[in-house]
Residue frames relative to the residue before (quaternion, step in Angstrom):
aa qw qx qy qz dx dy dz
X 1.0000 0.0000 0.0000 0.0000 0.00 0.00 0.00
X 0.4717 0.7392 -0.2028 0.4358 3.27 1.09 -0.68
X 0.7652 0.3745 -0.0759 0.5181 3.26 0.19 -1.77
X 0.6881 0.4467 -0.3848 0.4230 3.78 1.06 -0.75
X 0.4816 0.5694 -0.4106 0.5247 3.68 1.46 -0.52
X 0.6864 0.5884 -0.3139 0.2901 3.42 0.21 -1.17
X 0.6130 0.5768 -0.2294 0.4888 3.69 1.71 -1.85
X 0.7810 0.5140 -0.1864 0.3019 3.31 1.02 -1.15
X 0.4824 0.5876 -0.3083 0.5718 3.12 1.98 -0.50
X 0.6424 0.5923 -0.2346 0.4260 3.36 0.83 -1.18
X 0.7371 0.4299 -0.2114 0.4766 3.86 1.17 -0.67
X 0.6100 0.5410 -0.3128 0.4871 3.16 1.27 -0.72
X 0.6180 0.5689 -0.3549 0.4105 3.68 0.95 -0.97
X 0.5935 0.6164 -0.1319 0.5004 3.47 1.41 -1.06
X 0.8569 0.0693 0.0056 0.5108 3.74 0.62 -1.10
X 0.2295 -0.8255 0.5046 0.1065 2.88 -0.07 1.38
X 0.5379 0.5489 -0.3908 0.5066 3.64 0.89 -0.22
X 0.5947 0.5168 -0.1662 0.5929 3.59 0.95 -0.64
X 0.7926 0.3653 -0.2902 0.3925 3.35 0.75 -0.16
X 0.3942 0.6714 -0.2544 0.5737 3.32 2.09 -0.52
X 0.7397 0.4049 -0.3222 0.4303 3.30 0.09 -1.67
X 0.6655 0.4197 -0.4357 0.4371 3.68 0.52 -0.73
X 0.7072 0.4872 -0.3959 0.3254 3.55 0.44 -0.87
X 0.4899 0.6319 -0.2752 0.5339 3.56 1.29 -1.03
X 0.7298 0.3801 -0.2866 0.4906 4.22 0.34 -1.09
X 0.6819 0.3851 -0.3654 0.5031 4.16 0.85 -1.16
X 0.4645 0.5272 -0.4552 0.5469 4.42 0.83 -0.37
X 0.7568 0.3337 -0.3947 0.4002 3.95 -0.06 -1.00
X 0.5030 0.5510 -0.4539 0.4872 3.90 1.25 -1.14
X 0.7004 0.4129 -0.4399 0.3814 3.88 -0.12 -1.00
X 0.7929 0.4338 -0.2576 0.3417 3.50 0.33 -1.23
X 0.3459 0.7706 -0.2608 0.4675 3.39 1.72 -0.10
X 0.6825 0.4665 -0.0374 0.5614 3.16 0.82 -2.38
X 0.7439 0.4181 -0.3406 0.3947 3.67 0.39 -1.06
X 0.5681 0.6090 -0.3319 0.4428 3.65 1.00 -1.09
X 0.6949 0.3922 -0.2504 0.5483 3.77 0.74 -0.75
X 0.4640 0.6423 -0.3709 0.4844 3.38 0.70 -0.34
X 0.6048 0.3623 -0.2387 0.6678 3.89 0.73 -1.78
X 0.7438 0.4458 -0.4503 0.2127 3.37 -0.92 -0.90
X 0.7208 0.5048 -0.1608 0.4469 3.19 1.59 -1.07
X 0.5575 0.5238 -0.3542 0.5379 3.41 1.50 0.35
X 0.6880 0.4905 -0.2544 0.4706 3.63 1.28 -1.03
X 0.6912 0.3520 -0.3478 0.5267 3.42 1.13 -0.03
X 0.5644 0.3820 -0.5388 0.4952 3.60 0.17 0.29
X 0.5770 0.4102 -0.4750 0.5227 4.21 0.64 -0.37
X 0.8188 0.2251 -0.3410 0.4033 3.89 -0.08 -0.13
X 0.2885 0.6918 -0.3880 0.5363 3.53 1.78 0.82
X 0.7613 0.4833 -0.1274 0.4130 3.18 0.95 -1.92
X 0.4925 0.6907 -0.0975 0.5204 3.28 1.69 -1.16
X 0.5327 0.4226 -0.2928 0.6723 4.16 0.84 -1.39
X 0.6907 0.5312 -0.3942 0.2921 3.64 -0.20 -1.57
X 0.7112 0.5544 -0.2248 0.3693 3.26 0.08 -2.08
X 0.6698 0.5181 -0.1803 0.5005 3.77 1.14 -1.42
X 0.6987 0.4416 -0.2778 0.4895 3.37 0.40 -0.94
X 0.7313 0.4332 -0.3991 0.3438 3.56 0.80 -1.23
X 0.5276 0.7062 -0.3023 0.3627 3.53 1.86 -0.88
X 0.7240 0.3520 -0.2058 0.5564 3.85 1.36 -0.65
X 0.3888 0.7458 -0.1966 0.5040 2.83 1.20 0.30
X 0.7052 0.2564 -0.0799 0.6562 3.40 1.58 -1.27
X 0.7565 0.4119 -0.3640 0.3542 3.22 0.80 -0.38
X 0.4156 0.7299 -0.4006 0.3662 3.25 1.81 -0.23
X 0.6681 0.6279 -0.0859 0.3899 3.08 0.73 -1.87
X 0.6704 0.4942 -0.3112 0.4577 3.80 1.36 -1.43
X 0.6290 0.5804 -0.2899 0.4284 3.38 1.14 -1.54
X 0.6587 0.5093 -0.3659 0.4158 3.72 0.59 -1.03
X 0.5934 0.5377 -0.4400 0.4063 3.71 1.21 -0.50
X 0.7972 0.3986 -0.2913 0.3475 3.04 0.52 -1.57
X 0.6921 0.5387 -0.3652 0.3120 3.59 1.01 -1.10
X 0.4313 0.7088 -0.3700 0.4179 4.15 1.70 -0.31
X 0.7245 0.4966 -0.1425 0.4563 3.33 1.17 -1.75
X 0.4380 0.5717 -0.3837 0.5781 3.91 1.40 0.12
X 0.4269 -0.6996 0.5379 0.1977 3.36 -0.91 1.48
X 0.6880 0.6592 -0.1245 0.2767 3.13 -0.82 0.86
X 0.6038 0.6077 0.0263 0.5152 2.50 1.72 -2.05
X 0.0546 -0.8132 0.5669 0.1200 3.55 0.21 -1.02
X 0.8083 -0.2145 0.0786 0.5426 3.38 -1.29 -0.41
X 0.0847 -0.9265 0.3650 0.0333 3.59 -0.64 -0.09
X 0.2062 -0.7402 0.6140 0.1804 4.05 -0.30 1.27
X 0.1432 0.6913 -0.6951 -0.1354 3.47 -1.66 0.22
X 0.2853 -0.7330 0.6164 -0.0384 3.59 -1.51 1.61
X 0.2021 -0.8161 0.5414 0.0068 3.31 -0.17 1.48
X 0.1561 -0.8185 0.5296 0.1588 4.01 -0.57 0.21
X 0.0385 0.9081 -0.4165 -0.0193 3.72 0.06 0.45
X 0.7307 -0.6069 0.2352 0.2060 3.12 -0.71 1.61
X 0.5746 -0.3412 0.4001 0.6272 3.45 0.28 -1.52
X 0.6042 -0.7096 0.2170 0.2902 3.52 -1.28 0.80
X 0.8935 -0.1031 0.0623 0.4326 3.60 -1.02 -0.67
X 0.1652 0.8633 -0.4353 -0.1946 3.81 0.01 -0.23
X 0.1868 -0.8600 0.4686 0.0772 3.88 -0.94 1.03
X 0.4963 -0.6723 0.5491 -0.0104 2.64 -1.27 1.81
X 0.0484 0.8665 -0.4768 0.1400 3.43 -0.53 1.34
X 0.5180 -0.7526 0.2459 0.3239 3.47 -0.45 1.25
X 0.1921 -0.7707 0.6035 0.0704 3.87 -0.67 1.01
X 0.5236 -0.6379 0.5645 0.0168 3.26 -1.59 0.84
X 0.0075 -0.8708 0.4649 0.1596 3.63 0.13 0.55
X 0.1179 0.7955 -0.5822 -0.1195 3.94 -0.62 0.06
X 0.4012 -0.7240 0.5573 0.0654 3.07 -1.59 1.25
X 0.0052 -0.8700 0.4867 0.0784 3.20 -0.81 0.48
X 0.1047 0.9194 -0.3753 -0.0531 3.41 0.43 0.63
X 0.1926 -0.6157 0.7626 0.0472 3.97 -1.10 1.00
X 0.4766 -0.6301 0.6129 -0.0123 2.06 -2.32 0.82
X 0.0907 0.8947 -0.4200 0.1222 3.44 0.68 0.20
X 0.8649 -0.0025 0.1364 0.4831 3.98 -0.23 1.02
X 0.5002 -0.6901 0.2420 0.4637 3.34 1.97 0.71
X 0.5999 0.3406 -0.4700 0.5506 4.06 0.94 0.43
X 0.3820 -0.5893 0.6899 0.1754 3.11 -2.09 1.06
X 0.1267 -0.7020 0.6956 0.0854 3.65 -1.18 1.37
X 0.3352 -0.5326 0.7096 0.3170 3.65 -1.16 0.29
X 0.0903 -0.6321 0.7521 0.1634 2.89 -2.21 0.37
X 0.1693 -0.8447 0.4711 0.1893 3.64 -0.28 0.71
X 0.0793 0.7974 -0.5858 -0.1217 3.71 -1.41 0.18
X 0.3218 -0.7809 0.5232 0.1142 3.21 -1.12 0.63
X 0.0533 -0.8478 0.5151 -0.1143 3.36 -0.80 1.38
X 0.4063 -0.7045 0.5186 0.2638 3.51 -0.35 1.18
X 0.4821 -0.6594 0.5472 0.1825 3.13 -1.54 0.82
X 0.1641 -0.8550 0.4832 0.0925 4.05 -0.13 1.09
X 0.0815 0.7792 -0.6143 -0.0943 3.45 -0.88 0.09
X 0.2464 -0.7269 0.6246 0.1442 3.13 -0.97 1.36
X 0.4630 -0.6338 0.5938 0.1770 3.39 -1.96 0.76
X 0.6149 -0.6094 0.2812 0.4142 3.07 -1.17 -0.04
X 0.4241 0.8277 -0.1121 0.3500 2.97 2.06 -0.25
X 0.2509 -0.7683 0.3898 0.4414 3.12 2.35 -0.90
X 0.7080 0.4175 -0.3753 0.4284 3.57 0.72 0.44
X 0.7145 -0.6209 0.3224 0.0106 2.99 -1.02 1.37
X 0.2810 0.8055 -0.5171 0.0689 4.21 -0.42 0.45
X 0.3478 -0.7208 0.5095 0.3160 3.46 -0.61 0.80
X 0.5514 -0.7408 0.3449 0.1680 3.54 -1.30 1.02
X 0.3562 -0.8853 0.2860 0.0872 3.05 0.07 2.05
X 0.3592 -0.7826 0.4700 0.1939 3.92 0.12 1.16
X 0.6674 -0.2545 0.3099 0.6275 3.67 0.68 -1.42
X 0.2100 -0.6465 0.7045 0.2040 3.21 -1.93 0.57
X 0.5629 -0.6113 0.5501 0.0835 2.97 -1.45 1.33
X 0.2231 -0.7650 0.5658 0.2121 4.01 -0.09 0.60
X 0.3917 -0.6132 0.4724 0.4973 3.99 -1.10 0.43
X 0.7382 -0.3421 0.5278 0.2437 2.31 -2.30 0.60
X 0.4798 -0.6576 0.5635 0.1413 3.74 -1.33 1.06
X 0.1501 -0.8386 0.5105 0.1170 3.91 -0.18 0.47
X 0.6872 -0.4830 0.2123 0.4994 3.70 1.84 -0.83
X 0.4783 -0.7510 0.4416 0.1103 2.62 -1.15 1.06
X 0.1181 -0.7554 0.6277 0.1463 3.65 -1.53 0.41
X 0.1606 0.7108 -0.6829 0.0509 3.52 -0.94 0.37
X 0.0357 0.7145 -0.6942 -0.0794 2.95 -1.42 1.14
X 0.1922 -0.7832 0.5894 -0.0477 3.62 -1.06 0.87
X 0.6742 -0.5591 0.3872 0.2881 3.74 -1.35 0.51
X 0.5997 0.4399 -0.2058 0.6360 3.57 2.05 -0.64
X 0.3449 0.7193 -0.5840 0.1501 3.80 0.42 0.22
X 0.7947 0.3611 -0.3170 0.3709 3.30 0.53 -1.20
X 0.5118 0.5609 -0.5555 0.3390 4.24 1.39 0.43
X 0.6183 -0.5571 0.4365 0.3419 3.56 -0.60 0.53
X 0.6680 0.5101 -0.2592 0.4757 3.12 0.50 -2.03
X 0.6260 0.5627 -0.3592 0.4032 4.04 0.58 -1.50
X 0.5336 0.7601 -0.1358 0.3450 3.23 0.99 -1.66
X 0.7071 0.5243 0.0437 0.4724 3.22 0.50 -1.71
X 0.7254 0.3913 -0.1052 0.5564 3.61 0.22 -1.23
X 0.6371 0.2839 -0.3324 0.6348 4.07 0.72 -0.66
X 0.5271 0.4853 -0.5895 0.3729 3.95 0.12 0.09
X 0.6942 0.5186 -0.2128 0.4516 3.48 0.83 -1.87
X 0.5111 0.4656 -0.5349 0.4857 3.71 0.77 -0.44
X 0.6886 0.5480 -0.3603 0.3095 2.96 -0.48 -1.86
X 0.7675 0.4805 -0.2080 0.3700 3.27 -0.16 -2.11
X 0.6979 0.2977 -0.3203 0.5672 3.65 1.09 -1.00
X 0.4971 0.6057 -0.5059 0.3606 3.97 0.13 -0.50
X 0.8778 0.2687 -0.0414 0.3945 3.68 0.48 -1.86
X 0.5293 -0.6276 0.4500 0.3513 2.99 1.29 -0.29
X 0.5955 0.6256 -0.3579 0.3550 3.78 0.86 -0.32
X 0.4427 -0.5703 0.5580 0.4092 3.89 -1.12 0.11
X 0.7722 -0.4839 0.3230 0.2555 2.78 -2.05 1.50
X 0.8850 0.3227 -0.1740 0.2871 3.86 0.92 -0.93
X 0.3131 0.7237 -0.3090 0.5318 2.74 1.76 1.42
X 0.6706 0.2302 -0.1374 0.6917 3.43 1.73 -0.54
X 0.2199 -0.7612 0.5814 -0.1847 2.73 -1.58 1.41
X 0.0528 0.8231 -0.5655 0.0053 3.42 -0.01 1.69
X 0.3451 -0.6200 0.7029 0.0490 3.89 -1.70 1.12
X 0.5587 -0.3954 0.6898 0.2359 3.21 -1.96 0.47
X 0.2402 -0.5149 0.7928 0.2207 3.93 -1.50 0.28
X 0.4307 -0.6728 0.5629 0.2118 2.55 -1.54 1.32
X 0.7438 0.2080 -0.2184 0.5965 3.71 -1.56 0.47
């Protein structure tokens, strides 16, 4: 093993073209390795992102199933939330104005600049105003009272009043058996 390390030292000193190409082929392996490296960092943040959403319908599934059980009528009771797209954050921006004169009219130029706060930590976050929850897309519930109108009725108006959503967006079923 040796002696092949040695030949190979022994060629490279010799060909310098041969010595490039290798250096040029073990640079593409790294950048290869690193690239997979990122990809594998950007997919666990829109992983984190599914989660956060999923865990968010998830609670509201669970709340509705409380309140819509406790409605006379209702009985046992499933509830199937659908959710738009996920969290989105609103973050405070900085406007600056700049204004010239140019031919006696004043034009603005505008720019927008996120507001940053640094920690003591040396690391950096823009300053986070409000998060916007997703947008509800519709609702399912099936219960032992679907098929009473009146039952029927009243879990629309929850819902519709609870989430905030229109009436033909939620969708209540009989349980089967």
């Amino acid at each position: 093993m040796a002696e092949k390390l040695n030949k190979l030292k022994d060629i490279l000193k010799k060909d310098r073209k041969m010595s490039v190409i290798l250096i040029v082929a073990v640079v593409g392996i790294l950048l290869l390795l690193a690239s997979e490296l990122f990809a594998q960092k950007s997919e666990t943040k829109t992983d984190e992102k599914a989660s956060v959403t999923e865990d968010y319908a998830l609670t509201i599934e669970k709340k509705l199933s409380e309140i819509i059980s406790s409605i006379e009528g209702a009985g046992k009771t499933s509830v199937m939330v659908t959710i738009d797209a996920s969290e989105e954050n609103v973050y405070a921006k900085q406007i600056k104005t700049d204004e010239e004169e140019s031919d006696g009219k004043l034009s603005s130029n505008y720019e927008y600049e996120y507001i940053v706060i640094k920690s003591g930590t040396s690391s950096e976050n823009g300053m986070l105003l409000k998060v916007i929850e997703p947008e509800i897309r519709g609702v399912a519930v099936v219960c032992d009272g679907g098929d009473n109108a009146a039952v029927r009725e009243n879990i629309i108006n929850t819902v519709s009043a609870v989430l905030d959503i229109k009436t033909n967006k939620i969708s209540v079923c009989k349980r089967n058996g």
